[in-house]
N, C-alpha and C positions, 0 to 999 in steps of 0.2 A: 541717423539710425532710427529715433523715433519717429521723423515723418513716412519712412518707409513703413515703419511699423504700423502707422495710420492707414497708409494707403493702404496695405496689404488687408486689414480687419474691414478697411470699405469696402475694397473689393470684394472680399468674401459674403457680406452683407449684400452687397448690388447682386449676386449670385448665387441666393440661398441655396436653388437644389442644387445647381452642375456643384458647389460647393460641399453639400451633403453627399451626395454622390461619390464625389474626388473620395471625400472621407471616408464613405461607407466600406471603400477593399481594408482600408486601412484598422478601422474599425473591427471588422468581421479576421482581419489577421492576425491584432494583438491578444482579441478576445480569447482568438482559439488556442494560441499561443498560453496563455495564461490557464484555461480550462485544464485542458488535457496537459500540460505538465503540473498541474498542483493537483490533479483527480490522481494521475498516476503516482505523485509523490505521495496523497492520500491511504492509494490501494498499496503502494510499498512500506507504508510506516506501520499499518492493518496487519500488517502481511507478518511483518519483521515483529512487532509487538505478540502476534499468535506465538509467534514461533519463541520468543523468549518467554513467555506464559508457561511455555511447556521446556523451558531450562533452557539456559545459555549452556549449563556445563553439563550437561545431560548427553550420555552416549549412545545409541542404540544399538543392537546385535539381532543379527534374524541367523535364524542357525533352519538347515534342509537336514533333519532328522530322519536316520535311515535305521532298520533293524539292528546294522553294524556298527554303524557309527552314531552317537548320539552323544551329546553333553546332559548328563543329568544333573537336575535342581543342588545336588548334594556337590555335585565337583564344579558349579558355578559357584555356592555359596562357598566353599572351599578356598576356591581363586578370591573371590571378596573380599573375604578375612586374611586374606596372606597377604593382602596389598591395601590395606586400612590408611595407609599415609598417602594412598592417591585416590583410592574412594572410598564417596560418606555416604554415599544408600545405593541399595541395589534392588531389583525386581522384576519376579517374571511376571509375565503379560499374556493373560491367554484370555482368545474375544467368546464369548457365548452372544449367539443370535437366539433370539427370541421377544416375549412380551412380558411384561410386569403387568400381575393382573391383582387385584383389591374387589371382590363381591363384583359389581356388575361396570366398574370402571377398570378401565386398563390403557395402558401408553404402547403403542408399538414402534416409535421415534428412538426410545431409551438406548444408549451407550451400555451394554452391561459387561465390564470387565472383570476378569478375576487378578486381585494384587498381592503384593503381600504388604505388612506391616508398617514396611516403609517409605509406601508410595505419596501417601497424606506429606509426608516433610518433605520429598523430593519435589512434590508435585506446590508445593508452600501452602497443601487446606487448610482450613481454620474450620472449625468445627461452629454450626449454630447451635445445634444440641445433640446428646449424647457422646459416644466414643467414637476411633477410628479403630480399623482391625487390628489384632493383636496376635503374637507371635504363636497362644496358646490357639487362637483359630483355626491358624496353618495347621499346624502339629494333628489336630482332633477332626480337622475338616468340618467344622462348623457352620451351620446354612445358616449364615448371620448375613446382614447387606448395609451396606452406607451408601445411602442417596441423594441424589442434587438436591437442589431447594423447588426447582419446579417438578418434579416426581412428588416430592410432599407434599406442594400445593396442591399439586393437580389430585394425588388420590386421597388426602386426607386434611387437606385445608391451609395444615399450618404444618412446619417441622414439628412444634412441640406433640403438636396430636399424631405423629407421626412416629417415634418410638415408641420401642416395646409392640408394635403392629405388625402380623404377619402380612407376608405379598405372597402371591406362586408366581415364580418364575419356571415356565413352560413345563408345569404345573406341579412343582418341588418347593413346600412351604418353606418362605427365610424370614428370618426376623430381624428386622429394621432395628440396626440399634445407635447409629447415626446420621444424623443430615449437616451435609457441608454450606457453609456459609452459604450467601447467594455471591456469582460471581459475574453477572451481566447486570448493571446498574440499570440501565436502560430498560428493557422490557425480557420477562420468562416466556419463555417460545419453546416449540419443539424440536429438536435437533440442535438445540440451542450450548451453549457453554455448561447451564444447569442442569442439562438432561441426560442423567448418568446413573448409574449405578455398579456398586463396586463391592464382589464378595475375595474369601479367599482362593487364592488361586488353586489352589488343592480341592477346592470345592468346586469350582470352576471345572477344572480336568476331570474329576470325576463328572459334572454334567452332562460335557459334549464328547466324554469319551477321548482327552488327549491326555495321555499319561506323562508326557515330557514337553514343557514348554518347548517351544521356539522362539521367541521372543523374550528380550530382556531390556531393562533399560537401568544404566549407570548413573548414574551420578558424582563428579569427580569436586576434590576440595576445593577447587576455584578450577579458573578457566587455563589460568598459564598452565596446568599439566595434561590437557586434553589431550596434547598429543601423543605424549608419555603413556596415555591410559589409555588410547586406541593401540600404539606397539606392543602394551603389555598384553592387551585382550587379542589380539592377532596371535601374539604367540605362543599363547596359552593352547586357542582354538586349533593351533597349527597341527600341534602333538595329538591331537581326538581326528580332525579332517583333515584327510590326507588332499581333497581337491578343496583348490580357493572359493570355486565357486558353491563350494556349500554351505559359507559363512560368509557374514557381510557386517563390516563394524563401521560406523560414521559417526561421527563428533557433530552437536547440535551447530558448534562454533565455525566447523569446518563450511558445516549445510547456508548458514546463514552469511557466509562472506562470499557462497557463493551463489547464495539469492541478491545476494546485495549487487554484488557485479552483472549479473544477466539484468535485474530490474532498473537499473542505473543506463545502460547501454542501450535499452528498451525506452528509458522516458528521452533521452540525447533523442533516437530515431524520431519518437511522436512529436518532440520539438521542432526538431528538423524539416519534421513534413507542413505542421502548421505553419515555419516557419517562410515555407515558399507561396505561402498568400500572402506575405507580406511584402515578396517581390514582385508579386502581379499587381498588389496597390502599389507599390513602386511604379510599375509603367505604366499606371493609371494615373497617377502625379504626376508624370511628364509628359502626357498626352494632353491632358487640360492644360498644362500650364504652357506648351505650343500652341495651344487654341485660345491663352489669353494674350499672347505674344502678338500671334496674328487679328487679333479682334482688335487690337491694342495700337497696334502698329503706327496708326495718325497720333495718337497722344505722345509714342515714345520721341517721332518726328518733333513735335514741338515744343518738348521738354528740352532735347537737343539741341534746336534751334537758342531757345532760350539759355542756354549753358550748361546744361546738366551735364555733368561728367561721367567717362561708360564706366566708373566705380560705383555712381550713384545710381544709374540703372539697375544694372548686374546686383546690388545690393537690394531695390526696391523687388524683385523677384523671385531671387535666393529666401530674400524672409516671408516673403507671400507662400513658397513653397513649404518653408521649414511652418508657418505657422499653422497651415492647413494639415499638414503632416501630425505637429503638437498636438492640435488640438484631437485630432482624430484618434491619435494612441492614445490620449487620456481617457478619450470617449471608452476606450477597445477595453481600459484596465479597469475603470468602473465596471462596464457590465461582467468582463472576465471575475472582477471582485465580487458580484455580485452570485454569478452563475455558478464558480467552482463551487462554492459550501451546500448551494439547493441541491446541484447534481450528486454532492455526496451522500446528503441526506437518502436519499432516494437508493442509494447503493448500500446505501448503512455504513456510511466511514469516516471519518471525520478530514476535509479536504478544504481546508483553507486557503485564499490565495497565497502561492508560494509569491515571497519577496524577490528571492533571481530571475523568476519569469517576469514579474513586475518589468524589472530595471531594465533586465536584457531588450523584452520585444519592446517596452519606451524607447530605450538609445536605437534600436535598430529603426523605431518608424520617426525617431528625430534625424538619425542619419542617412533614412530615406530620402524623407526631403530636401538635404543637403545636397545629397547627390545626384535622383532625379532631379531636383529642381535647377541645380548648377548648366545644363546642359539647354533648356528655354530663356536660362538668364544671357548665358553669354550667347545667345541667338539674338536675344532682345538690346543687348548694351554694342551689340557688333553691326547695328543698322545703320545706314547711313542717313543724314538729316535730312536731304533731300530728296532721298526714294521714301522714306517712310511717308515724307507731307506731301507726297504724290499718288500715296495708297487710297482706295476707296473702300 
């Protein structure tokens, strides 16, 4: 076994490039193999992390409000309070488009939603300074505003220089009376996580002229009643809309098991596909190693002559295949280790080499070589000793 093992690292050495070469499909299949499923495992962890940012136990509702039919604020908050032992905050969500303007700076990126009270705990802010909205807000319709940390930076330096300061918002003075933690570690950008801001939703409606939410969003006391509180909220809505389709309830839980399934069956196919380069250096293994069979063929003759048994043949070729195969996946996991985190950087995600892609495309390009190689060996141990020392 170790003279084979010799023979097999000479030969590779006596054959640098057709060696490197052999290697290179190999190389280039485990690589890809590792890339693209640890970037995809990347962008699904990104993905699945956004989405529990914004509640695991979190419900949504879009309601298609009609002059007839409408759910108002008062018989949502109604339903809320009647069902306090399956949810712990509730809030309507109405979007205002426009700019947030400060003297001759202004952001036109800003998120500017109207919430109520108890969007900050829903949503888990923490405050860097000042308050979050308050119930007396709602009630008075107050043009008060709480802002990202990059909205403060950007139009007044710091959060703290940032209360108590008026903004116009498309061009209705509010006064800033808190700023939310910052919540992108990494760097404040525009459209960013931090680039928001958040008045009362009453204040809101009155803005843009919607006098009845359509939007709400739940939040339920843990996750095991999720389901419980999408049938409650269904048949609440049932009794107000008489058609299904003008109400629409989903559970964060529900959304996210089945992100998880479509992104899961998604990274299988991208594995799948890299996975068939790693067949073609397969027949690229077996094509060299017939062409070292036959280049070969005088030395296999006089090994045989000399007593070599067709075990010790069929062994010395098998491991030439398998080691050229090793070495080449190791080659493929390094750069694969190397390539998936830069690639990520570049996408802004954090995408480590995954370990199953490691193991897997390793055993598949050590089982290549087994298997292409098995099929030149027993060509080479099935010669007969006297045609081979006949060969030129």
């Amino acid at each position: 076994m170790l003279q084979s093992f010799k023979l097999a690292i000479k030969s590779i050495i006596a054959n640098k490039m057709r060696s490197f070469l052999t290697m290179l499909g190999l190389i280039i299949g485990v690589s890809a193999v590792v890339i693209l499923v640890s970037v995809m495992m990347g962008y699904m962890n990104n993905m699945i992390k956004s989405f529990m940012d914004m509640g695991a136990n979190t419900i949504t509702v879009n309601l298609v409000n009609m002059p007839s039919r409408q759910a108002s604020v008062d018989q949502m908050y109604d339903f809320f309070n009647e069902h306090r032992d399956v949810f712990s905050e509730m809030t309507p969500q109405v979007s205002v488009s426009g700019t947030i303007k400060v003297g001759s700076e202004k952001t036109t990126t800003t998120t500017v939603t109207g919430v109520s009270e108890y969007y900050g705990k829903l949503k888990n802010y923490k405050l860097e300074k000042g308050r979050f909205l308050s119930y007396a807000d709602m009630v008075s319709r107050q043009k008060v505003v709480v802002i990202g940390y990059y909205v403060a930076s950007k139009l007044f330096g710091s959060p703290k220089a940032a209360i108590g300061e008026t903004v116009k918002i498309n061009g209705s003075a509010f006064t800033v009376v808190g700023v939310v933690q910052r919540q992108d570690k990494t760097q404040l950008s525009a459209r960013g996580s931090d680039d928001f801001a958040f008045m009362p939703y009453s204040t809101a409606g009155q803005l843009n002229g919607t006098s009845v939410p359509d939007y709400y969003i739940f939040a339920t006391v843990n996750t095991q009643v999720s389901n419980q509180a999408v049938e409650l909220l269904k048949d609440f809505l049932k009794t107000i809309y008489t058609q299904k389709e003008t109400y629409f309830v989903q559970s964060m839980s529900q959304m996210l098991g089945e992100i998880n399934t479509q992104l899961a069956l998604m990274s299988t196919i991208i594995g799948a596909i890299a996975g068939i380069s790693l067949l073609v250096a397969g027949v690229g293994v077996m094509n060299i190693m017939l062409v070292s069979v036959t280049e070969r063929t005088r030395e296999i003759g006089i090994r045989k002559a000399l007593g070599a048994r067709r075990g010790v043949i069929l062994q010395q070729f098998v491991i030439e295949a398998l080691v050229t195969s090793t070495l080449g996946g190791s080659l493929g996991i390094v750069l694969g280790c190397i390539a998936s985190p830069t690639i990520g950087r570049f996408m802004n995600i954090s995408s480590p080499a995954n370990l199953n892609a490691v193991i897997i495309s390793f055993s598949v390009s050590v089982a290549i070589g087994l298997i292409f190689g098995y099929m030149p060996a027993m060509r080479a141990a099935s010669l007969n000793p006297i045609d081979a020392l006949r060969s030129e």
